[in-house]
DSSP file (Angstrom, degrees, kcal/mol; ACC not computed):
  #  RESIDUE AA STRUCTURE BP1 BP2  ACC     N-H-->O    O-->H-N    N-H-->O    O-->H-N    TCO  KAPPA ALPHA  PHI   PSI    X-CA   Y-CA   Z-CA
    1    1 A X              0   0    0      0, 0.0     3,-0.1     0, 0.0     0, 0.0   0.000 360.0 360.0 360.0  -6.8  -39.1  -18.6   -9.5
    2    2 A X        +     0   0    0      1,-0.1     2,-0.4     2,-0.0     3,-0.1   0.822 360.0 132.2  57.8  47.1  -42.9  -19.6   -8.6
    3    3 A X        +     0   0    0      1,-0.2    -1,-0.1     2,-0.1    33,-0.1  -0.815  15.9 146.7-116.6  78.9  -44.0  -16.5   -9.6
    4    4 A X    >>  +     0   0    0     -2,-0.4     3,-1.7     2,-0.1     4,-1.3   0.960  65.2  61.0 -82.2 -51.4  -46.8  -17.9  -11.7
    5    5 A X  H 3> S+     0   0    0      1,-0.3     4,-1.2     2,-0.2    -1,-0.1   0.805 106.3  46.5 -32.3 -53.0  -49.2  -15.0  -11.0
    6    6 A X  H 34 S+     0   0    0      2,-0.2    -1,-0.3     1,-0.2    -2,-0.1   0.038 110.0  52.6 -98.8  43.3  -46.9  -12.5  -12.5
    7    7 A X  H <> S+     0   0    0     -3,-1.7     4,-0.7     3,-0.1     3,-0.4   0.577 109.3  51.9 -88.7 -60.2  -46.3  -14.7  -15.5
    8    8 A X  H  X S+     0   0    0     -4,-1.3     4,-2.5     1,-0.3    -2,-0.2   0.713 115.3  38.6 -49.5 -41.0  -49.8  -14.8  -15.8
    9    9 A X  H  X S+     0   0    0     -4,-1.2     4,-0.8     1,-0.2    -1,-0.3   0.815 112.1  57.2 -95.3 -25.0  -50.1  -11.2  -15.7
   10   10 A X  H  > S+     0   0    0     -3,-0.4     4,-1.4     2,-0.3    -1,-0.2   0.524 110.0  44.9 -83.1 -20.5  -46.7  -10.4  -17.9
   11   11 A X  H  X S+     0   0    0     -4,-0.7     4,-4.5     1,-0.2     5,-0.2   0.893 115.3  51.5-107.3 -46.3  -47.9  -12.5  -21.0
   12   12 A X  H  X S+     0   0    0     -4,-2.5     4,-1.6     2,-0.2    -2,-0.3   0.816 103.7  51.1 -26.6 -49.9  -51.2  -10.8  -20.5
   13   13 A X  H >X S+     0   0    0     -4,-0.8     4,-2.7     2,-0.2     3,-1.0   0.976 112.8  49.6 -61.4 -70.8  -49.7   -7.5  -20.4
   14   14 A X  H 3X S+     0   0    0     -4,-1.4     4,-1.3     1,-0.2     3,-0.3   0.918 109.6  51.5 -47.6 -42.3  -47.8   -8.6  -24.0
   15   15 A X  H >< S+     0   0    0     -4,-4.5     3,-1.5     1,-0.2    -1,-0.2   0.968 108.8  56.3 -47.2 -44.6  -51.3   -9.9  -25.6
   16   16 A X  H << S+     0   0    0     -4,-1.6     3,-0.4    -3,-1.0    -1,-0.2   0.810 111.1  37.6 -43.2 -48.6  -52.5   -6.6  -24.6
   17   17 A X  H 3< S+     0   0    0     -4,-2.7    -1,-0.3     1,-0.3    -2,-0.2   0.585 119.1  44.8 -96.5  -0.2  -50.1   -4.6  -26.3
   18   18 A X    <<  -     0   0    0     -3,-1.5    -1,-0.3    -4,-1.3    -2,-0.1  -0.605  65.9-169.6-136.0  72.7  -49.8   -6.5  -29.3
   19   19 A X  S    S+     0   0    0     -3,-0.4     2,-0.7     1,-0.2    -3,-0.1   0.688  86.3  55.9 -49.8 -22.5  -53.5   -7.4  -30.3
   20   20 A X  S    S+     0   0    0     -5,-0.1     2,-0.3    -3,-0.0    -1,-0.2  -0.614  73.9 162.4-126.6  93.5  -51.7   -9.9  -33.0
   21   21 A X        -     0   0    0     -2,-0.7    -2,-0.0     1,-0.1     5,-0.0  -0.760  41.4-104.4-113.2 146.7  -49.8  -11.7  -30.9
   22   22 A X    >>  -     0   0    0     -2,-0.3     3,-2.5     1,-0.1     4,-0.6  -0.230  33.5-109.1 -77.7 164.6  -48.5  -15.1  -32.4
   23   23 A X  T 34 S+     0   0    0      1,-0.3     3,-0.4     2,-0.1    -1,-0.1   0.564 107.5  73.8 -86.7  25.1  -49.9  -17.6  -31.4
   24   24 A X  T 34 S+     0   0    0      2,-0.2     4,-0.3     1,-0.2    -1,-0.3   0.180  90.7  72.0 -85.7  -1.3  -47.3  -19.3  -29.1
   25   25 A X  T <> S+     0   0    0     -3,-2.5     4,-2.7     2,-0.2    -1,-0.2   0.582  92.8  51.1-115.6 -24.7  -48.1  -16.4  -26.6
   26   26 A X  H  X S+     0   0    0     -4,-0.6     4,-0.5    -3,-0.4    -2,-0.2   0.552 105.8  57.3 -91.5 -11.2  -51.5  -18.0  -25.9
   27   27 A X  H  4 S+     0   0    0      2,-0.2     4,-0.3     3,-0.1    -2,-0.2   0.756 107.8  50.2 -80.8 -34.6  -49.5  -21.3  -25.2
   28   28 A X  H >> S+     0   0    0     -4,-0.3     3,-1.8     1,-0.2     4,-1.6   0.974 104.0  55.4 -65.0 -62.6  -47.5  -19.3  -22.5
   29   29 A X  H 3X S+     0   0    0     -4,-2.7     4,-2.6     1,-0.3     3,-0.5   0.792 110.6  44.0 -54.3 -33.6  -50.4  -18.0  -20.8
   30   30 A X  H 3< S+     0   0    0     -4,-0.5    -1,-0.3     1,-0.2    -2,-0.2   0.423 113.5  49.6-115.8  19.9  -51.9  -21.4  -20.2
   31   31 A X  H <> S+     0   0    0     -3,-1.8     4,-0.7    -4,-0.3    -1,-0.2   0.554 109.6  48.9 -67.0 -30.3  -48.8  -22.9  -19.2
   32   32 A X  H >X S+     0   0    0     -4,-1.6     4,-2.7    -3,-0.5     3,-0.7   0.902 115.5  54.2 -92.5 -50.1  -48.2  -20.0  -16.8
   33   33 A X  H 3<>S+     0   0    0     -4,-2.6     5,-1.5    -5,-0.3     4,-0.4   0.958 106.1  46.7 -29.8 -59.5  -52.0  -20.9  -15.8
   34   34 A X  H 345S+     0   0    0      1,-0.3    -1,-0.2    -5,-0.2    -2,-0.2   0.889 102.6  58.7 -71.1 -19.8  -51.5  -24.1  -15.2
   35   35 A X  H <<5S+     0   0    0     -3,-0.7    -1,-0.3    -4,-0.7    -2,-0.2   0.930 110.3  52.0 -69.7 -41.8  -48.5  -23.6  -13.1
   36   36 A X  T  <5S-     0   0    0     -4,-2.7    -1,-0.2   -32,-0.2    -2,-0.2   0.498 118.0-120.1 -61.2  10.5  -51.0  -21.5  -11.0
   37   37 A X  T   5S+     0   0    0     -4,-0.4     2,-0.4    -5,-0.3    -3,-0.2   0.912  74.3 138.5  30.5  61.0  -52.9  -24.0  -11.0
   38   38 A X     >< +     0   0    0     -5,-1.5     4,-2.0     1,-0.2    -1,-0.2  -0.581  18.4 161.6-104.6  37.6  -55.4  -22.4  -12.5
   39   39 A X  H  > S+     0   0    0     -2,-0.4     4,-1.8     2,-0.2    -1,-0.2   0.849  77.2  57.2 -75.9 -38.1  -56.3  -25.7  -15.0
   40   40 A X  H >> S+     0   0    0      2,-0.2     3,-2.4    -3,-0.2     4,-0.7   0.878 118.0  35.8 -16.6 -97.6  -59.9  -24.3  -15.8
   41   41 A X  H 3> S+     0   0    0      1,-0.3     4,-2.0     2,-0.3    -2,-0.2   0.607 115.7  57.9  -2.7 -70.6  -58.0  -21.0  -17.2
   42   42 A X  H 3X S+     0   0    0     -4,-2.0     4,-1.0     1,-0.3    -1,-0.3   0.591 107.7  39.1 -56.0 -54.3  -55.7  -22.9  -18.2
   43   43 A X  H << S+     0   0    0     -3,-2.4     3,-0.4    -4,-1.8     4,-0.3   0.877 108.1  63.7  -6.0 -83.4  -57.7  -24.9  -20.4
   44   44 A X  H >< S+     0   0    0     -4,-0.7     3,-0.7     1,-0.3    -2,-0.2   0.794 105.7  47.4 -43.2 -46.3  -59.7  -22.1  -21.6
   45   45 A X  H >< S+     0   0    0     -4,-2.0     3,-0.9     1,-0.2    -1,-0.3   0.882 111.8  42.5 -81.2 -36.8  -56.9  -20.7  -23.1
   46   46 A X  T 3< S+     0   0    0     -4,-1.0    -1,-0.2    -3,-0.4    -2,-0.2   0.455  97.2  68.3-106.3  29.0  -55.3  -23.4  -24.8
   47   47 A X  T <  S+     0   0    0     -3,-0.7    -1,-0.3    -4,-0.3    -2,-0.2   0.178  95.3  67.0-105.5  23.6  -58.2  -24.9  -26.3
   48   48 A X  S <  S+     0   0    0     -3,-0.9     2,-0.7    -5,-0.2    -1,-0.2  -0.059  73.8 108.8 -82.1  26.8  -58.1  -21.4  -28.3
   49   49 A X    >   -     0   0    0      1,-0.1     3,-1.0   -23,-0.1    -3,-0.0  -0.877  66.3-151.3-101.8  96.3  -55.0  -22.6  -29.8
   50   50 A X  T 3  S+     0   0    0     -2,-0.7    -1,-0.1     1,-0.2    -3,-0.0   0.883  93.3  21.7 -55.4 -35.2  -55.8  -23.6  -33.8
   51   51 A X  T 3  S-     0   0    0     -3,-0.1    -1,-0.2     0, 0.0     2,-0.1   0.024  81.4-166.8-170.0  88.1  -53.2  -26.1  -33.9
   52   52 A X    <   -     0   0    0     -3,-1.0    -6,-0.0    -6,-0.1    -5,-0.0  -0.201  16.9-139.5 -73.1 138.5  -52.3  -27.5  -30.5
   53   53 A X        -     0   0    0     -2,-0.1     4,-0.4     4,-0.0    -1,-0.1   0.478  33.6 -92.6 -12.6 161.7  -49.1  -29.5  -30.5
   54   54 A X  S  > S+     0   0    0      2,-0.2     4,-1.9     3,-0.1     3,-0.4   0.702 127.7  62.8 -80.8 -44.1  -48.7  -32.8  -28.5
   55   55 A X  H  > S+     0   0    0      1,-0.2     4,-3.5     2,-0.2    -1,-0.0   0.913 106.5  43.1 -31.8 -57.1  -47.3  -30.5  -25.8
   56   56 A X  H  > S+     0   0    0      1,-0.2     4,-1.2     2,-0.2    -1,-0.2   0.623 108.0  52.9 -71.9 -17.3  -50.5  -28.9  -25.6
   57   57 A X  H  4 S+     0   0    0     -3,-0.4    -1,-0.2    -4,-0.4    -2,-0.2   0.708 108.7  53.2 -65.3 -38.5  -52.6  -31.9  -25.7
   58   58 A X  H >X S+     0   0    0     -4,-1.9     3,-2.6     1,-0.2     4,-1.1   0.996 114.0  45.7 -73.1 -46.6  -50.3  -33.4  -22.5
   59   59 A X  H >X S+     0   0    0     -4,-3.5     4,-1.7     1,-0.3     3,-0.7   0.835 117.9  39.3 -39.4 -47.0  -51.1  -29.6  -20.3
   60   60 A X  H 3X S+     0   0    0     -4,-1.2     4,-1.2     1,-0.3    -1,-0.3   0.397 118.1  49.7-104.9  14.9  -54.9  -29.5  -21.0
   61   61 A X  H <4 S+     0   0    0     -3,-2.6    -1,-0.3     2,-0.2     4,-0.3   0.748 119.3  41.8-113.1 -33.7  -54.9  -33.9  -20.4
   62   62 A X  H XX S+     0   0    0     -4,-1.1     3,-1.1    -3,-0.7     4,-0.5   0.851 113.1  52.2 -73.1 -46.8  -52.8  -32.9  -16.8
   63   63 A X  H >X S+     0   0    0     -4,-1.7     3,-2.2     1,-0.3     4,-1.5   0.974 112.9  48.7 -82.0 -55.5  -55.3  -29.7  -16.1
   64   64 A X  H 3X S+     0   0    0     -4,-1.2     4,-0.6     1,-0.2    -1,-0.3   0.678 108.4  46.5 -67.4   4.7  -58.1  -32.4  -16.6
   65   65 A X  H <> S+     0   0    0     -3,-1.1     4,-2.0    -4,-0.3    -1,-0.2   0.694 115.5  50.9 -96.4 -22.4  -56.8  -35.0  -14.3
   66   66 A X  H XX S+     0   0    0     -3,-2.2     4,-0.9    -4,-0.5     3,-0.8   0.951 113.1  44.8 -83.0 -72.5  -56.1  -31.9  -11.5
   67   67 A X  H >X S+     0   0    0     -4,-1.5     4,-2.6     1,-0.3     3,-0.6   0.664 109.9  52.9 -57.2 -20.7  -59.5  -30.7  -11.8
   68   68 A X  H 3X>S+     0   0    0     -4,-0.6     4,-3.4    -5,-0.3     5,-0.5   0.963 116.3  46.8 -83.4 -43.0  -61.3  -34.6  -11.7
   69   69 A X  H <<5S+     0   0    0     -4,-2.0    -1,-0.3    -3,-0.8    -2,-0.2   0.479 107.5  48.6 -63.7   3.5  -59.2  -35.0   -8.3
   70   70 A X  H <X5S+     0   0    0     -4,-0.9     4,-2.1    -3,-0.6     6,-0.3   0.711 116.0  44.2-100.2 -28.9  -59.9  -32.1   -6.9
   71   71 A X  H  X>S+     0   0    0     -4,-2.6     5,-1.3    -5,-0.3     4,-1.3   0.970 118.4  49.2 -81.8 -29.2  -64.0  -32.7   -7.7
   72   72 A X  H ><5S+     0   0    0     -4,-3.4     3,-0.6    -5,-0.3    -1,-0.3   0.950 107.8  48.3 -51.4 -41.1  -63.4  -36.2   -6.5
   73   73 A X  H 34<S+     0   0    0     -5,-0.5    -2,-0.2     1,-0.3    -1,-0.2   0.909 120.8  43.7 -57.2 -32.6  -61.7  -35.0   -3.4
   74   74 A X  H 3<5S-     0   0    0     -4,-2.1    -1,-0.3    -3,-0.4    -2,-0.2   0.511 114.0-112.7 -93.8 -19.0  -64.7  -32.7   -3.1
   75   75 A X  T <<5S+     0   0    0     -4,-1.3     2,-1.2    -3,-0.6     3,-0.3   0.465  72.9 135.0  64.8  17.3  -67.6  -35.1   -4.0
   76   76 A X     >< +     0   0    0     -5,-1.3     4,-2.8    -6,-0.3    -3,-0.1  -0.361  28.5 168.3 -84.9  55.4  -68.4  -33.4   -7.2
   77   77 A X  H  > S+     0   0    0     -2,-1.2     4,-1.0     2,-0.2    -1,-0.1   0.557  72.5  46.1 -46.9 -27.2  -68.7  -37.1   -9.0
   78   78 A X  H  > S+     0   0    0     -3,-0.3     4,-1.9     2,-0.2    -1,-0.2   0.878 105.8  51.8 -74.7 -50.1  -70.1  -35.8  -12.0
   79   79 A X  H >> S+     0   0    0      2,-0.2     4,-1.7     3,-0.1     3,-1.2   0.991 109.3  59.4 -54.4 -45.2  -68.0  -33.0  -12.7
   80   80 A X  H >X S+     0   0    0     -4,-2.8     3,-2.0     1,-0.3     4,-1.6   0.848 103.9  47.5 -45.0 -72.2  -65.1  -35.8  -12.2
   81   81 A X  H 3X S+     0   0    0     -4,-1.0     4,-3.1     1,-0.3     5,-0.3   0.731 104.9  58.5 -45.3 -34.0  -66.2  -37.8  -14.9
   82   82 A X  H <X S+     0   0    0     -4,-1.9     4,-1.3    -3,-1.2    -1,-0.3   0.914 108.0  50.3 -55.5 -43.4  -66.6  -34.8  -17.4
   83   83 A X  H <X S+     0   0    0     -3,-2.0     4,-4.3    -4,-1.7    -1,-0.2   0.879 107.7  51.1 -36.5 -54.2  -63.0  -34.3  -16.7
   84   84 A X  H  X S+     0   0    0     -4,-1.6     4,-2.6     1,-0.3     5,-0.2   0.990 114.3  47.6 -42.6 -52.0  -62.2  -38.3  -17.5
   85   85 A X  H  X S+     0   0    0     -4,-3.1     4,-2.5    -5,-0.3    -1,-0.3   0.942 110.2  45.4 -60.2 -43.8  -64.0  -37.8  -20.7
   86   86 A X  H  < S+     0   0    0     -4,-1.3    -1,-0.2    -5,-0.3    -2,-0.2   0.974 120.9  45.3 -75.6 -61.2  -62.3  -34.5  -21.7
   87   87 A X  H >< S+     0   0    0     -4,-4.3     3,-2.9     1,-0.2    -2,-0.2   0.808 111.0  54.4 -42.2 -74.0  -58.7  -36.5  -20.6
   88   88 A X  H >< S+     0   0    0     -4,-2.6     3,-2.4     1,-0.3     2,-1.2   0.766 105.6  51.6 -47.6 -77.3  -59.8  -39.6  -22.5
   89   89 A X  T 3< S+     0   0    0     -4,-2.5    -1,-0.3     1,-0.2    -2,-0.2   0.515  91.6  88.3 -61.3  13.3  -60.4  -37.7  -25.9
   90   90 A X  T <         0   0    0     -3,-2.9    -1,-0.2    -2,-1.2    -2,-0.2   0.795 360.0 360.0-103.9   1.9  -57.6  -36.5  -25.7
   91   91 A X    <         0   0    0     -3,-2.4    -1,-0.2    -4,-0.2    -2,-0.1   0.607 360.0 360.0 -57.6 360.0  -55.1  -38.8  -27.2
């Protein structure tokens, strides 16, 4: 419905209440991130993931490609390449 915010905040909510929450819940949240586009976040959260998935590999390889065009877009030429690199190791 492109209500990524309150995705974000709803899967929160569940971690919250279930302090051993599996870990497929922490895959939601940085899916629901990324949809927000929120790929830092997005990131953050599913490189706490013990044993990400090809799925997860393609989000956080997508989140780095948004964030190296937007610091390109920006002139932030360094950050971009830190981005590259992150994409690039991730195959």
């Amino acid at each position: 419905l492109g209500r990524h915010e309150d995705a974000v905040a709803q899967v929160r909510r569940a971690m919250a209440l279930n302090p051993h929450f599996p870990e497929w819940y922490r895959w939601m949240l940085g899916w629901s991130l990324h949809h927000a586009r929120r790929y830092a976040d997005s990131n953050g959260e599913l490189q706490r993931i013990l044993k990400p998935n090809n799925e997860v590999r393609l989000i956080m390889a997508t989140n780095h490609a948004r964030l190296a065009e937007g610091a390109v877009r920006e002139g932030r030429q360094t950050e971009a390449d830190l981005a590259r690199a992150a994409a690039a190791s991730l195959h």
